[in-house]
C-alpha positions, 0 to 999 in steps of 0.5 A: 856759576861756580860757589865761592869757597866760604872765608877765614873767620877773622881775628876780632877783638873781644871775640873768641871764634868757634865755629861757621854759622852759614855762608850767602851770596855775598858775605859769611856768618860765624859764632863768636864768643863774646868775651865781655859781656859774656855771650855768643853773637853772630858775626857777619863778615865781608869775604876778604877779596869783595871789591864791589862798591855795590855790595859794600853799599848793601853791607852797610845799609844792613848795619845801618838799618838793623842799627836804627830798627834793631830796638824792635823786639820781633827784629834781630838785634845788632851790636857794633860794627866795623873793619878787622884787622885784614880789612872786612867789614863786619857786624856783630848781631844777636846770635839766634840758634834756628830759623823757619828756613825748613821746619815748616816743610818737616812738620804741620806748624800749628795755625795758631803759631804760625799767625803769632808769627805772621802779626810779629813780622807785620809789625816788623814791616810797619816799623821799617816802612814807617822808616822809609825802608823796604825789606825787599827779601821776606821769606821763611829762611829769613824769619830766625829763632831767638834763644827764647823761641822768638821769631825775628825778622834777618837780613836786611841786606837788600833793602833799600829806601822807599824813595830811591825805589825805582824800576831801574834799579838793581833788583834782588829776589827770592821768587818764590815770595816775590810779588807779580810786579817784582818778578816782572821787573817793575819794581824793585820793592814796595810796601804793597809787594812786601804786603804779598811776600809776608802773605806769600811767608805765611802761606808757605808756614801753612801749606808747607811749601811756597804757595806757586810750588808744585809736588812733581819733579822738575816743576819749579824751575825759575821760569815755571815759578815766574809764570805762575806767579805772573797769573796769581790765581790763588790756591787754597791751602788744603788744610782742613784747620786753616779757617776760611777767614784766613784764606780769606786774609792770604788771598787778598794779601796775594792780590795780583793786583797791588791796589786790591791788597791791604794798603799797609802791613799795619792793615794785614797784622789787623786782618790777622788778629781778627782772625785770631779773635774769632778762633778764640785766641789772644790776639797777639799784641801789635809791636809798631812805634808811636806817630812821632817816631823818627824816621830814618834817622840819616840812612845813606843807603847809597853809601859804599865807603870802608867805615868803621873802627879798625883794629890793625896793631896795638895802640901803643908800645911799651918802651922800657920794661918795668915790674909787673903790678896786680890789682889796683896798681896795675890799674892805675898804671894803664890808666896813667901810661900813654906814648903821649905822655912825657916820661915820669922824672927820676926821684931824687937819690936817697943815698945821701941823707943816710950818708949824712945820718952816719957821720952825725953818729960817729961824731957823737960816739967820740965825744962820748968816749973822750968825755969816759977817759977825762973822767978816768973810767977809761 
């Protein structure tokens, strides 16, 4: 299968290009600068030439998911969304300067860090479930870094409703952190199946590679990591730091059987602080919305349509010239101008009051100088 070439950063407005971000199977990243506020974003975007409904479907249940859950603080946030110019959909996020993508297959993350991260991202998935969504994709390389050092769970471009989830449908998979059933092709994602990626994440964070990943060369094929994954047999992580109640936690989450694990991201961020206690760390503060939260607030996630403002050509045209104003003036001249308007009437000439003025003068000075010679001063 050949790589599709990266796209031309489009012409936005309100947002100076600076450079490529990274490129996926179905859409590109760019930098931006924000000109108002003043920030730098990411930018998602289309590739010109997609025609496919379905990736159209996935790009806007990513917008409108981020959209509806982005307020939570351990998931990226996204700005607007919309169409440029030549036609891509795009959505401005959050711009987050590193991932987990391959730091934790270059250094020993610390035990501590790398369960502060495994509560976050449970806490993420809870606040999604409780939407009714799926994230469908958890993995290292989808956990960002903001500018702040905050983990934040990306990409929910594959996700997908929990009521629409089926065995028929579509599926979508990175297979190392996928659960048995989902690379049988059973299901296409469940609460209990995101229960074992987040296990698998956490895992991976520790061990320093995914957990079905062997050292030799030529091992981890896609078909060799099916089969592994298909028996489940838990390998302990060989780090002498890692406590026994946490591969405890790890080995439940990754249960072959969905029945045997936690029932609810909420149980495996419970699960994970207690471990944190008995280490003798703050356990780290669950991040999940109240009872009464709305669920998911209207998201067609079935919805493949071209939305969203389009900026294609200049509002409005200028159809005379005039002199150019600063400052309040200019102002209210913009504020006041529009195609829609008629054009402003003419002011009344002003010529003739000082015509009249002129002749009132010259009368007057005659008189006066009649009035000099009668009296024979002239």
């Amino acid at each position: 299968m050949t790589t599709r070439l990266p796209s031309a950063p489009p012409i936005l407005p309100g947002l100076s290009y600076i450079r490529p971000l990274g490129s996926g199977g179905f859409a590109d990243v760019f930098l931006y600068g924000q000109d108002m506020p003043r920030r730098d974003v990411a930018v998602k975007v289309l590739p010109s030439d997609v025609g496919d409904p379905e990736l159209r479907r996935m790009f806007n249940a990513e917008a409108d998911v981020l959209a509806h859950l982005s307020a939570h603080p351990s998931i990226v946030t996204v700005y607007q969304a919309g169409i440029s110019a030549d036609g891509r959909p795009y959505i401005v996020m959050e711009y987050c300067p590193g991932s987990l993508a391959q730091r934790y297959r270059i250094e020993r993350m610390p035990v501590d860090e790398v369960l502060t991260i495994g509560v976050k991202m449970a806490s993420a998935l809870e606040s999604a479930h409780r939407a009714g969504l799926v994230h469908r994709d958890v993995k290292p390389s989808n956990i960002l870094v903001t500018t702040f050092g905050a983990p934040v769970l990306a990409d929910f471009g594959i996700s997908s409703s929990l009521a629409r989830v089926s065995a028929g449908e579509v599926l979508a998979m990175s297979i190392p952190w996928s659960a048995p059933e989902v690379v049988a092709e059973e299901t296409a994602g469940t609460i209990a199946s995101e229960v074992w990626s987040l296990g698998a994440t956490v895992y991976s964070l520790l061990a320093g590679h995914s957990p079905f990943e062997r050292r030799e060369k030529g091992q981890n094929t896609k078909e060799l990591l099916r089969r592994r994954i298909a028996k489940a047999s838990y390998t302990p992580i060989n780090r002498a730091d890692v406590p026994a109640a946490l591969q405890d936690v790890l080995a439940r989450a990754m249960s072959r059987d969905p029945r045997e694990r936690y029932a609810t991201s909420r149980e495996l961020a419970d699960a994970l602080r207690e471990v944190q206690a008995g280490l003798g760390l703050s356990p780290t503060p669950l991040e999940v919305p109240a009872s009464d939260w709305a669920a998911s607030g209207g998201i067609d996630l079935s919805d493949d349509a071209l939305r969203g403002p389009a900026r294609s050509r200049l509002e409005r045209e200028v159809t005379r010239k005039r002199a150019a104003a600063t400052g309040v003036a200019a102002l209210l001249r913009d504020e006041d101008t529009s195609l829609s308007s008629p054009a402003p009437a003419p002011a009344p000439h002003r010529a003739l009051p000082w015509i009249l003025g002129g002749a009132g003068a010259a009368a007057l000075i005659a008189v006066v100088l009649a009035a000099l010679r009668a009296a024979g001063v002239l």
